[in-house]
N, CA, C and O of each residue as an XYZ file, in Angstrom:
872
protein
N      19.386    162.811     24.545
C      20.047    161.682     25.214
C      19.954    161.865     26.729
O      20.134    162.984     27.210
N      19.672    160.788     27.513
C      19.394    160.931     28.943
C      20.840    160.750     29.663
O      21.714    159.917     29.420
N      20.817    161.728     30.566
C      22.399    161.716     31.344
C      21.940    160.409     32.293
O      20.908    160.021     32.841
N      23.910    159.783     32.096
C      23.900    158.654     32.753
C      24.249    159.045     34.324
O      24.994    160.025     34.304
N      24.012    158.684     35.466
C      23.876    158.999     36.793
C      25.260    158.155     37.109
O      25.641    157.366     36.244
N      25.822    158.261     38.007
C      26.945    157.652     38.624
C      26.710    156.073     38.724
O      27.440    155.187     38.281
N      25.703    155.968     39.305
C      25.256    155.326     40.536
C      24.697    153.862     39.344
O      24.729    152.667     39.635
N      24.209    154.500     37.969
C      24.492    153.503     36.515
C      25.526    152.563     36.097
O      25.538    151.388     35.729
N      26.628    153.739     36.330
C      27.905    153.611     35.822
C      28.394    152.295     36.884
O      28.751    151.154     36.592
N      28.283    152.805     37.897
C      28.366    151.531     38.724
C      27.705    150.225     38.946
O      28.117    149.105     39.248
N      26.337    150.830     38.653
C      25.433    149.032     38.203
C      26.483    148.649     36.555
O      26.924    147.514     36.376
N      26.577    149.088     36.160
C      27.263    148.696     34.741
C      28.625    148.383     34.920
O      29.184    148.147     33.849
N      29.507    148.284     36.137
C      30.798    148.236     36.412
C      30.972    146.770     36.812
O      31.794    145.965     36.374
N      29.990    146.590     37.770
C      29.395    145.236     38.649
C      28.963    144.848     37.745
O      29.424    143.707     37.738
N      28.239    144.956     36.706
C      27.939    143.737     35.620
C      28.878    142.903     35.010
O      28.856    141.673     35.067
N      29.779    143.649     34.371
C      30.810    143.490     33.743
C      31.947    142.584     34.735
O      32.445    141.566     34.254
N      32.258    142.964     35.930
C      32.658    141.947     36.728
C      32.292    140.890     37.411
O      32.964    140.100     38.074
N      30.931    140.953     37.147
C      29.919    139.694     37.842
C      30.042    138.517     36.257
O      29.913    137.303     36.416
N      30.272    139.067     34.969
C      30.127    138.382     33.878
C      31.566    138.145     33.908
O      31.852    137.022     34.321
N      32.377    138.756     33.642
C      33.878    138.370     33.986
C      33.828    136.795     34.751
O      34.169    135.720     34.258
N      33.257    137.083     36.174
C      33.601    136.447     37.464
C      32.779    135.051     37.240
O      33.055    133.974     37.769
N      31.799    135.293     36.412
C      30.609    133.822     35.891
C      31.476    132.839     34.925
O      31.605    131.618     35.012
N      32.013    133.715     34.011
C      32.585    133.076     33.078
C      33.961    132.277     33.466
O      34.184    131.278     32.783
N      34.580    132.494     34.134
C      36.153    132.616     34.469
C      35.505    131.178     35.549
O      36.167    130.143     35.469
N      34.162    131.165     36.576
C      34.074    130.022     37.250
C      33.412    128.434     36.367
O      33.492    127.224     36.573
N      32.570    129.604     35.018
C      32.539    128.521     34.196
C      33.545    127.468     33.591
O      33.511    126.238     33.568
N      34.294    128.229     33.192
C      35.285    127.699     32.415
C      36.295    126.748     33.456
O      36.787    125.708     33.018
N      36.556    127.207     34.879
C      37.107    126.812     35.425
C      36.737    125.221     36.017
O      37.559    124.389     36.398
N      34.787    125.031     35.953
C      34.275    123.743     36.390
C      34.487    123.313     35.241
O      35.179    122.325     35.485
N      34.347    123.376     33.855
C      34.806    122.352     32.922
C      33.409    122.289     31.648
O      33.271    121.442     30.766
N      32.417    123.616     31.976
C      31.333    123.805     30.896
C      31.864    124.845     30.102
O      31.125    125.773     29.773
N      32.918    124.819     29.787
C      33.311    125.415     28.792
C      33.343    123.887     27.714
O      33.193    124.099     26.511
N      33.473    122.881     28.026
C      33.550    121.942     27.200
C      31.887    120.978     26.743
O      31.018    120.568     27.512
N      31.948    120.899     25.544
C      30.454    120.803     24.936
C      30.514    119.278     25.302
O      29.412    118.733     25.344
N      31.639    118.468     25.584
C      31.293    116.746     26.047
C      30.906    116.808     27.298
O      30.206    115.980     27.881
N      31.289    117.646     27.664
C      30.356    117.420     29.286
C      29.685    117.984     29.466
O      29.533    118.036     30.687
N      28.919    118.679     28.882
C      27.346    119.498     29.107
C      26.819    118.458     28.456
O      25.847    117.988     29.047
N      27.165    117.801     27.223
C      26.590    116.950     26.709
C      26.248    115.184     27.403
O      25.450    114.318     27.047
N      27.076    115.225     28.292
C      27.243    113.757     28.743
C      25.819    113.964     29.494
O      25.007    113.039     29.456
N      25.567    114.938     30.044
C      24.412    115.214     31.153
C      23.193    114.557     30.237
O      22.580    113.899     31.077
N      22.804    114.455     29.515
C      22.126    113.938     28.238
C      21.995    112.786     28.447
O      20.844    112.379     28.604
N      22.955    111.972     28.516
C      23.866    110.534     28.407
C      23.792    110.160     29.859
O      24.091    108.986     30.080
N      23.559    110.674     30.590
C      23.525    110.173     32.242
C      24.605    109.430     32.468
O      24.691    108.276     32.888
N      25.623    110.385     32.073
C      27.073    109.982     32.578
C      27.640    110.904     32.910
O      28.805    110.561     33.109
N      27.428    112.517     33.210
C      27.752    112.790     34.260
C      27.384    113.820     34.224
O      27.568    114.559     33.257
N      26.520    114.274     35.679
C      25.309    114.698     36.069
C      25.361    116.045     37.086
O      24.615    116.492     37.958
N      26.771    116.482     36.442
C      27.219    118.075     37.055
C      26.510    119.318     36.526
O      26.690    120.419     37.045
N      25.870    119.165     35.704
C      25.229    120.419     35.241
C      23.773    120.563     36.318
O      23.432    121.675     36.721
N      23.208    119.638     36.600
C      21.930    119.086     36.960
C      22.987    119.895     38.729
O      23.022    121.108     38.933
N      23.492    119.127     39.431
C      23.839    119.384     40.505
C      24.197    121.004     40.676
O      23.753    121.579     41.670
N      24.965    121.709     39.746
C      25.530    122.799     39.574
C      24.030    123.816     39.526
O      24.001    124.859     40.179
N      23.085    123.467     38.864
C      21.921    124.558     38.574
C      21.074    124.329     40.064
O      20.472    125.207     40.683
N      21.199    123.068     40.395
C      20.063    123.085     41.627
C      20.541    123.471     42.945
O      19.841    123.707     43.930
N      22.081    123.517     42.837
C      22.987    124.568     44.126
C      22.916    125.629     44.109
O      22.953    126.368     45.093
N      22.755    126.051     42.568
C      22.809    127.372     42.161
C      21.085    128.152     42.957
O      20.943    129.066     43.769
N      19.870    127.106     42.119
C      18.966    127.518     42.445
C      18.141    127.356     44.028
O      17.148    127.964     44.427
N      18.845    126.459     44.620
C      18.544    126.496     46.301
C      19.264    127.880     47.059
O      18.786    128.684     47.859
N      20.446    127.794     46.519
C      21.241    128.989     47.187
C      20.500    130.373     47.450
O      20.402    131.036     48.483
N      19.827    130.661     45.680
C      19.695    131.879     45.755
C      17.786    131.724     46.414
O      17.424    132.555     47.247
N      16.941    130.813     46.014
C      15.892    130.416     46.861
C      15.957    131.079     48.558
O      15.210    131.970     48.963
N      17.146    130.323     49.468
C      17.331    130.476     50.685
C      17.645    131.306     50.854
O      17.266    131.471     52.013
N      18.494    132.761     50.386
C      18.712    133.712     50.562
C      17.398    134.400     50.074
O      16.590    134.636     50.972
N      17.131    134.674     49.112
C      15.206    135.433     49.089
C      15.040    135.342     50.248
O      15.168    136.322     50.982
N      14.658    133.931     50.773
C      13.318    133.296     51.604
C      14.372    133.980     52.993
O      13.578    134.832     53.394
N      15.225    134.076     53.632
C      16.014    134.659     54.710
C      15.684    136.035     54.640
O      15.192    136.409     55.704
N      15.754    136.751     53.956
C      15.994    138.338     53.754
C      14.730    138.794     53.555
O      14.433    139.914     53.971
N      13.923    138.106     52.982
C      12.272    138.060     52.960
C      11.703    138.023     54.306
O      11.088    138.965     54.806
N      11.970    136.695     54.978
C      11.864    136.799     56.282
C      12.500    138.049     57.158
O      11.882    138.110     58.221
N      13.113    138.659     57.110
C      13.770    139.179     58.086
C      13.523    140.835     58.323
O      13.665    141.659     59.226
N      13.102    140.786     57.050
C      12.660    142.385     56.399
C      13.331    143.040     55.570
O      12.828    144.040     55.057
N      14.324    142.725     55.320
C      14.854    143.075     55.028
C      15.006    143.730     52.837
O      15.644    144.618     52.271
N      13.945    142.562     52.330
C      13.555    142.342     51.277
C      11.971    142.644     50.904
O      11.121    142.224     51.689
N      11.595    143.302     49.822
C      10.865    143.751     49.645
C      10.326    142.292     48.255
O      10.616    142.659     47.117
N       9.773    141.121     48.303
C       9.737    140.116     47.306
C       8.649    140.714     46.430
O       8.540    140.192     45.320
N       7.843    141.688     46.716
C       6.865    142.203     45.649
C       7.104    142.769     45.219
O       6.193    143.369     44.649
N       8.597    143.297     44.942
C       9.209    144.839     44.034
C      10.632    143.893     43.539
O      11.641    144.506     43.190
N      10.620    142.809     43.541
C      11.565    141.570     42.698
C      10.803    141.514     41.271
O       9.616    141.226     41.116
N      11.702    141.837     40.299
C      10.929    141.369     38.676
C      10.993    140.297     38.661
O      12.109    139.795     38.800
N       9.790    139.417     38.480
C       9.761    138.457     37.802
C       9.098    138.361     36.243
O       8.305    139.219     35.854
N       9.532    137.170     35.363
C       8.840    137.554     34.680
C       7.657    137.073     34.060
O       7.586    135.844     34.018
N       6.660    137.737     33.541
C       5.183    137.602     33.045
C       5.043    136.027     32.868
O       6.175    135.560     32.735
N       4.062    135.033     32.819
C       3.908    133.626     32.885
C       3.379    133.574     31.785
O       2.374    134.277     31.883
N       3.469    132.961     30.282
C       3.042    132.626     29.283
C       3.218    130.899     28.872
O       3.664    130.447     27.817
N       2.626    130.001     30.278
C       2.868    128.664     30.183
C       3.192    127.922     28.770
O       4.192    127.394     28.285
N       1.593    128.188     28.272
C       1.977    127.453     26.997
C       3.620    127.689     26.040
O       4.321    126.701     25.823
N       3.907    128.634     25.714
C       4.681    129.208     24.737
C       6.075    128.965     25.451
O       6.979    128.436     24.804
N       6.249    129.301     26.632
C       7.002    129.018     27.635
C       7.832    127.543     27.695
O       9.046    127.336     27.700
N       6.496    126.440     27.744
C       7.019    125.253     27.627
C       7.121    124.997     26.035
O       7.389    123.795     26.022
N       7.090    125.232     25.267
C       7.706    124.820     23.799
C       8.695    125.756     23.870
O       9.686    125.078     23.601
N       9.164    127.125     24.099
C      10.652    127.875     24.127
C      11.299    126.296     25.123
O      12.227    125.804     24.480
N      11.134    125.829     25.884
C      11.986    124.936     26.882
C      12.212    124.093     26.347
O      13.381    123.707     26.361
N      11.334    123.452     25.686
C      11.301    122.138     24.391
C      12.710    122.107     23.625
O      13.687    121.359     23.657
N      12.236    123.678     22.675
C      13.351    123.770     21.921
C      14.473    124.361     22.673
O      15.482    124.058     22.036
N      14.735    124.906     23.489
C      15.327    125.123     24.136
C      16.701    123.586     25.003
O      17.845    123.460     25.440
N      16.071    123.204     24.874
C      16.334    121.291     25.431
C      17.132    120.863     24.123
O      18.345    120.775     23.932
N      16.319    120.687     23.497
C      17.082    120.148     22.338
C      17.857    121.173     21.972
O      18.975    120.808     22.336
N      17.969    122.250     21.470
C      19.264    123.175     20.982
C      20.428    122.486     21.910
O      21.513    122.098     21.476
N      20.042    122.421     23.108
C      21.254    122.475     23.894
C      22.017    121.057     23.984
O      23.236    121.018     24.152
N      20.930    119.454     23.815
C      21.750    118.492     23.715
C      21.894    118.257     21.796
O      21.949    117.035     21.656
N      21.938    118.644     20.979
C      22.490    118.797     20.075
C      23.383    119.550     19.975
O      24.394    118.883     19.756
N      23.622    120.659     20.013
C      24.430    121.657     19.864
C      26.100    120.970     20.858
O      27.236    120.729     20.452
N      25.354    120.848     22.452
C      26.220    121.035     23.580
C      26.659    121.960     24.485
O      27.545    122.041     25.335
N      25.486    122.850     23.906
C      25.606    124.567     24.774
C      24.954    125.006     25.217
O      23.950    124.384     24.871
N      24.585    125.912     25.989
C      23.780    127.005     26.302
C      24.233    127.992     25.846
O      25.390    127.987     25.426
N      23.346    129.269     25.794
C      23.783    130.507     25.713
C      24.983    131.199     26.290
O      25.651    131.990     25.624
N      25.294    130.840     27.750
C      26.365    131.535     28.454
C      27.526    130.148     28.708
O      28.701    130.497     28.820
N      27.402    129.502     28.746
C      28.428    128.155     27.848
C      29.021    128.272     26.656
O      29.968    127.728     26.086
N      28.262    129.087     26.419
C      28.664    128.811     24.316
C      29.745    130.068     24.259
O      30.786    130.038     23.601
N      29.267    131.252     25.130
C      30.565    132.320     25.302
C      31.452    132.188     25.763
O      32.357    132.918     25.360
N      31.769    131.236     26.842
C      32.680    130.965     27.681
C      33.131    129.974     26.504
O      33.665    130.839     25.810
N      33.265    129.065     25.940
C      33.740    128.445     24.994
C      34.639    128.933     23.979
O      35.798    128.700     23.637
N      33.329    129.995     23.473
C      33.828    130.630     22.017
C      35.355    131.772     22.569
O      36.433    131.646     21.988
N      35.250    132.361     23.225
C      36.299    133.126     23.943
C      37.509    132.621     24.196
O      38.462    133.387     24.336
N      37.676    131.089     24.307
C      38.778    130.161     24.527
C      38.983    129.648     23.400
O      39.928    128.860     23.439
N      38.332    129.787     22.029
C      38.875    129.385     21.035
C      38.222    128.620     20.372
O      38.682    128.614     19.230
N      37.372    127.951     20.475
C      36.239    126.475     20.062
C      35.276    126.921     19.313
O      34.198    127.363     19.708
N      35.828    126.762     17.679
C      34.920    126.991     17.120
C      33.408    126.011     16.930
O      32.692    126.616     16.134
N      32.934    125.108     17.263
C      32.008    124.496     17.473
C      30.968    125.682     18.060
O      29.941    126.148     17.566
N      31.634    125.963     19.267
C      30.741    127.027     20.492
C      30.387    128.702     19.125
O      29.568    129.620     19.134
N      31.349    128.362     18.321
C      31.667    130.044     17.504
C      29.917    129.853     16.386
O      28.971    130.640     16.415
N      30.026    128.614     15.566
C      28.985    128.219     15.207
C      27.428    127.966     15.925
O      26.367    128.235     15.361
N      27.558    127.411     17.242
C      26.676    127.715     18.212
C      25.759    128.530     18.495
O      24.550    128.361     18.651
N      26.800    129.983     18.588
C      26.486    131.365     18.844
C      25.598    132.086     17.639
O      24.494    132.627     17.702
N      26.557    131.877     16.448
C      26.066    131.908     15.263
C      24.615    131.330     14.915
O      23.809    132.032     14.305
N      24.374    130.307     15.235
C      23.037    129.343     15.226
C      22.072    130.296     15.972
O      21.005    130.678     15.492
N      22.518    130.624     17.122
C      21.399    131.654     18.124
C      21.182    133.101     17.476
O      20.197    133.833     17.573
N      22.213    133.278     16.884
C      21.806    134.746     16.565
C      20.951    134.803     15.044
O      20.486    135.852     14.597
N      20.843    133.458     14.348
C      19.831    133.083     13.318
C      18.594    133.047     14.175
O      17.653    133.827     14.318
N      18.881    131.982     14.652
C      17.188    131.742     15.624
C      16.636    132.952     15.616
O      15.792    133.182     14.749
N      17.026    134.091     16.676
C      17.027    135.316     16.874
C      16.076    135.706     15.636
O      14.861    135.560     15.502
N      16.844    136.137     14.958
C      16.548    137.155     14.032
C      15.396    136.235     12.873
O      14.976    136.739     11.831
N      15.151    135.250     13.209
C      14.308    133.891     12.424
C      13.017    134.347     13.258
O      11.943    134.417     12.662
N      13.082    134.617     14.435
C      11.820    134.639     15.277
C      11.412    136.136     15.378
O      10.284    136.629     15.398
N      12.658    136.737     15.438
C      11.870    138.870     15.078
C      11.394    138.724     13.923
O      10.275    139.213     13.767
N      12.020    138.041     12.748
C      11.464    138.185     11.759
C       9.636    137.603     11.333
O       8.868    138.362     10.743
N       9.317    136.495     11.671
C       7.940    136.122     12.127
C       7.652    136.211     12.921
O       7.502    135.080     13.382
N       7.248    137.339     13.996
C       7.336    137.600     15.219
C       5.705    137.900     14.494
O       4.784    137.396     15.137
N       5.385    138.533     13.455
C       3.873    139.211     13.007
C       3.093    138.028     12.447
O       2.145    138.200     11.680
N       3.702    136.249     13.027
C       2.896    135.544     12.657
C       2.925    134.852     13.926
O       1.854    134.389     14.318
N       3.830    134.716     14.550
C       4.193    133.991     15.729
C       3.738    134.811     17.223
O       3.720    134.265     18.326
N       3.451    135.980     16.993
C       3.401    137.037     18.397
C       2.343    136.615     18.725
O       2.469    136.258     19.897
N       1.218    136.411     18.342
C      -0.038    135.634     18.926
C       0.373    134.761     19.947
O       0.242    135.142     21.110
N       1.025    133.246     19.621
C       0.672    132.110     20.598
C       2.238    132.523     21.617
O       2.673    131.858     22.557
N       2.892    133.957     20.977
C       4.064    134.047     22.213
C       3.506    134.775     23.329
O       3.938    134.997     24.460
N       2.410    135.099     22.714
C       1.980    136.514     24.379
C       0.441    135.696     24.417
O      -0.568    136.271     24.827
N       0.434    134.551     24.021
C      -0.878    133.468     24.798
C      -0.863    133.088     26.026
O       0.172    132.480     26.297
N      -1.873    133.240     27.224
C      -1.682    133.131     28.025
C      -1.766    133.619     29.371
O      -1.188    132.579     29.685
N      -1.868    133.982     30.049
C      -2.087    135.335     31.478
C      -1.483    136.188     31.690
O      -1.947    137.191     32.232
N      -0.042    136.046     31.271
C       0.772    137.187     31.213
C       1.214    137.647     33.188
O       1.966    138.487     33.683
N       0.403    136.723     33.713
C       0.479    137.690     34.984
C       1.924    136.890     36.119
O       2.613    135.918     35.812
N       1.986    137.592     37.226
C       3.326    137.421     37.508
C       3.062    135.956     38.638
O       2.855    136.254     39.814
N       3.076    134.257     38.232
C       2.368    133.907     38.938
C       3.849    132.750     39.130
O       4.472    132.158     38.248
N       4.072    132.751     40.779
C       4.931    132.278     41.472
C       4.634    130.343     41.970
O       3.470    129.953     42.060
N       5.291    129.793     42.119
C       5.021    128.445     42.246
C       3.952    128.223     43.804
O       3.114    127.349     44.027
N       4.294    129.112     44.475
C       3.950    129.152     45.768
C       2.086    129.456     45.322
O       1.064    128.818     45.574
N       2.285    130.401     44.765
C       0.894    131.114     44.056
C      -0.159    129.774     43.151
O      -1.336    129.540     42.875
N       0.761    129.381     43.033
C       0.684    127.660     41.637
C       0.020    126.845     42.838
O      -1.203    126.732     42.922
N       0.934    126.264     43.794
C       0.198    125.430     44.515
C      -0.638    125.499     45.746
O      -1.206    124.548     46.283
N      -0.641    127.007     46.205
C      -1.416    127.779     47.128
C      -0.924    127.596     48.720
O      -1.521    127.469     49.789
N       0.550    127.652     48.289
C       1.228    127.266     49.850
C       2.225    128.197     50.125
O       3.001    128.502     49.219
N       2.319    128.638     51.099
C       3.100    129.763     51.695
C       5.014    129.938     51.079
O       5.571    128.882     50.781
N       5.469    130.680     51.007
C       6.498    130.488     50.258
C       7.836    130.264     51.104
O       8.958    130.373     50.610
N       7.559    129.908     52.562
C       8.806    129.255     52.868
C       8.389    127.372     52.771
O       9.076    126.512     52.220
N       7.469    127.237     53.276
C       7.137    125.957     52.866
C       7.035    125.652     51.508
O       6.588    124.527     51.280
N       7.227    126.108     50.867
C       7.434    125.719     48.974
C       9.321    125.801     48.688
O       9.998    125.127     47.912
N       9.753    126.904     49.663
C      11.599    126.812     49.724
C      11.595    125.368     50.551
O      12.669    124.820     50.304
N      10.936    124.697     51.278
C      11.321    123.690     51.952
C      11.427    122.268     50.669
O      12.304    121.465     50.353
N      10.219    122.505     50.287
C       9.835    121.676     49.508
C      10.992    121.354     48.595
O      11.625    120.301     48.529
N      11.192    122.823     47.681
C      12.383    122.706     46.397
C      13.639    122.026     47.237
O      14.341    121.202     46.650
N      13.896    122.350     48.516
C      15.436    122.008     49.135
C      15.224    120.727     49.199
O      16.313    120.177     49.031
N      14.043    119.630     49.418
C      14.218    118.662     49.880
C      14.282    117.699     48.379
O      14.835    116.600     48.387
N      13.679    118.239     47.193
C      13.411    117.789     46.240
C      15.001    117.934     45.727
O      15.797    117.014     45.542
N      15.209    119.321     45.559
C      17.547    118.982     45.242
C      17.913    118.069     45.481
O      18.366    117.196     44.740
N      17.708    118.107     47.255
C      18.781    116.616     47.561
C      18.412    115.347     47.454
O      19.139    114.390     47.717
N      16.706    115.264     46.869
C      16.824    113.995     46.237
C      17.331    113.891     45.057
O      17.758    112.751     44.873
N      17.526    114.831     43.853
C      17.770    115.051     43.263
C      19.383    114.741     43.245
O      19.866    113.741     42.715
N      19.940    115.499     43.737
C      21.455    115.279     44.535
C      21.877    113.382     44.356
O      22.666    112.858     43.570
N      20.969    112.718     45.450
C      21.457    111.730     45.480
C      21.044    110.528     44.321
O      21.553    109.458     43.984
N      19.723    111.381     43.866
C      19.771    110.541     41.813
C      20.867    110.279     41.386
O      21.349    109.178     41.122
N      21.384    111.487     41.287
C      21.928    111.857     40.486
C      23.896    111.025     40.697
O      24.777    110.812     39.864
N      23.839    110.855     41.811
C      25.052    110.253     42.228
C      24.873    109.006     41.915
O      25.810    108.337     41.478
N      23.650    108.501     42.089
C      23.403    106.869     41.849
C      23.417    106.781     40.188
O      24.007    105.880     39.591
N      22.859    107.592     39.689
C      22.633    107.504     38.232
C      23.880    107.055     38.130
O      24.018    105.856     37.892
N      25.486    108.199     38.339
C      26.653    108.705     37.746
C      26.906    106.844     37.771
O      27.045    106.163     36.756
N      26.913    106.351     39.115
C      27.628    105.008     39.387
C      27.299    104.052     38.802
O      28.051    103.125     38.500
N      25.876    104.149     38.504
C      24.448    103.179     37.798
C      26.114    103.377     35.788
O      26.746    102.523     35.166
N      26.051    104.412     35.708
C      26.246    104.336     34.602
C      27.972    104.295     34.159
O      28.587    104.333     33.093
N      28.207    104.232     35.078
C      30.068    104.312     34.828
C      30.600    103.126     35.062
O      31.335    102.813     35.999
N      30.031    102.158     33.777
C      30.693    100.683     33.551
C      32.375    100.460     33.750
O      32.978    101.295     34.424
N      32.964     99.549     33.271
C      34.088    100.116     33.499
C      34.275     99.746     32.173
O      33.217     99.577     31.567
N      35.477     99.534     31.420
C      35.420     99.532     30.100
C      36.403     98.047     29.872
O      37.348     97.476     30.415
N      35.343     97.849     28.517
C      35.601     96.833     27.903
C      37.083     96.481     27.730
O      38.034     97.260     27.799
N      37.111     94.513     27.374
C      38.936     94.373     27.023
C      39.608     94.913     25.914
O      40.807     95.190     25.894
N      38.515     95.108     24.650
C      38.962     95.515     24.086
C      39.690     96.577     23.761
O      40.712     96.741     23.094
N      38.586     97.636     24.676
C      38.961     98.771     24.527
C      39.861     99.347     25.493
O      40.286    100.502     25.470
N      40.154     98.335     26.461
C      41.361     98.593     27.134
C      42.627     98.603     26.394
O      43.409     99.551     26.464
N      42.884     97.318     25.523
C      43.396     97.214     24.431
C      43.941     97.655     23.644
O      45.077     97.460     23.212
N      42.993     98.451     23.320
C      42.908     99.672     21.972
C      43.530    100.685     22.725
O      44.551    101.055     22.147
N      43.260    101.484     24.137
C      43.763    102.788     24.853
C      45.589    102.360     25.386
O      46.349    103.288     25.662
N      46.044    100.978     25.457
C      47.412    100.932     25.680
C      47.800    101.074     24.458
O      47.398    100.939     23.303
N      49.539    101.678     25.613
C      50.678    102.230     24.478
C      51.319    100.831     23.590
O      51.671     99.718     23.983
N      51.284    101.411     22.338
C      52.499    100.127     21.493
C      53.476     99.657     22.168
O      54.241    100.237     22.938
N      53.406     98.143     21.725
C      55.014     97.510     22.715
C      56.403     98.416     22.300
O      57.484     98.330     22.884
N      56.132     99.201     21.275
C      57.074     99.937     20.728
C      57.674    101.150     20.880
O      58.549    101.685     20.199
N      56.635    101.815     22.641
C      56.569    102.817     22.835
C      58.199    102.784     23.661
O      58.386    101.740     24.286
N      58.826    103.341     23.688
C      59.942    103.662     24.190
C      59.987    103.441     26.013
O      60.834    102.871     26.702
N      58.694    104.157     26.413
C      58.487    104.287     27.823
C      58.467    102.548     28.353
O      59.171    101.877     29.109
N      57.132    102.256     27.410
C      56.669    100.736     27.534
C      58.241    100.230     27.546
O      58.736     99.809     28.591
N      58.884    100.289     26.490
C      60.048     99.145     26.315
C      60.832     99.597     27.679
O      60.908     98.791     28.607
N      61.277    100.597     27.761
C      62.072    100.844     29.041
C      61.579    100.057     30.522
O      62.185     99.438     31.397
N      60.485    100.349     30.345
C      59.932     99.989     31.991
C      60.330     97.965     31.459
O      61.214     97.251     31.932
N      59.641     97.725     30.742
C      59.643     95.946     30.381
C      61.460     95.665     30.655
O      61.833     94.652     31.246
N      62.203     96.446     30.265
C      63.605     95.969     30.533
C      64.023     95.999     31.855
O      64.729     95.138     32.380
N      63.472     97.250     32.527
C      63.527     96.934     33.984
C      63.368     96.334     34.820
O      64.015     96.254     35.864
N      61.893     95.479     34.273
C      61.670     94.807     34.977
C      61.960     93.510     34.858
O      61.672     92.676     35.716
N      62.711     93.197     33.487
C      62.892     92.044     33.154
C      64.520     91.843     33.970
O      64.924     90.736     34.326
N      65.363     93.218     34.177
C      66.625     93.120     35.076
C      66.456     92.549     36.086
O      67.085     91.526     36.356
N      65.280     93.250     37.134
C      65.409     93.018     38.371
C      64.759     91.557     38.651
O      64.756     91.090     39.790
């Protein structure tokens, strides 16, 4: 058995509070709930989309700063191996698991932890997949490692320097950004009479009757 080094113990300390600290902000924006990961689907409301592309400019501009500065070494960053083809069908299904289901992987924990068994079944579903795909892995390992395998960056993709490709993604967010606001408005009818209808309290509700006498005093 290999002795664990301090300096482990502490990458493993910071994990555990960085997953703590993910989950606790998950739950706190409201993807702990599978109707609103799901609405994103529905283009009715378009926080997941905004939330990943803040997420992914943020950490973009910090690379591309610290890269610049010297501070960063971007050729000793893992990325990982490019297997396009196989890649885009994992995303495929990947897409659909998630607007059927209503989860992601680290959604579905933050869920299941609060109690929701939907998210408990979810999890359950992934850890079939899982063990569905090790298990034909000796029929399937072919078209999963099809491909170049090599470590090839978008910048590398379109043959343009990689702060001008961070420019690019930032400007593409905030169009993105403001889609996405137009979509929300494009799609937030207001709601029908009926169903206004249907969402008021019975004339029988106590509150209802109280307030109607009040106002019928004054």
């Amino acid at each position: 058995m290999m002795p664990v080094h301090p300096g482990t113990w502490l990458a493993y300390a910071f994990a555990v509070l960085a997953g703590f600290g993910f989950g606790f902000v998950l739950e706190n924006a409201g993807f702990g709930s599978s109707r609103k990961l799901a609405a994103q689907f529905y283009l009715k409301d378009m926080t997941v989309l905004k939330v990943m592309f803040t997420a992914i400019v943020t950490a973009m501009l910090g690379l591309t700063i610290l890269r610049a500065v010297g501070v960063l070494d971007f050729d000793r960053v893992f990325v990982n191996p490019t297997f396009l083809g196989p890649q885009i069908v994992g995303g495929l299904i990947f897409g659909v698991g998630f607007a059927v289901g209503g989860y992601c992987p680290g959604t579905a924990v933050v869920a299941a932890v609060t109690g929701k068994l939907d998210a408990v079944a979810f999890l359950l579903g992934i850890g079939g997949g899982v063990l569905a795909f090790a298990g034909s892995y000796g029929v399937m390992g072919g078209f999963a490692k099809s491909g170049s395998g090599e470590r090839l960056l978008l910048g590398d993709w379109l043959h343009l320097p990689y702060g001008v490709v961070a420019i690019l993604v930032t400007l593409m967010a905030l169009g993105m950004f403001a889609g996405a606001e137009w979509i929300e408005k494009r799609m937030a009818r207001p709601a029908a009479p009926q169903d206004a209808a249907h969402d008021a309290p019975p004339a029988s509700d106590p509150k209802v009757s109280g307030d109607a006498v009040t106002s019928t005093a004054s």
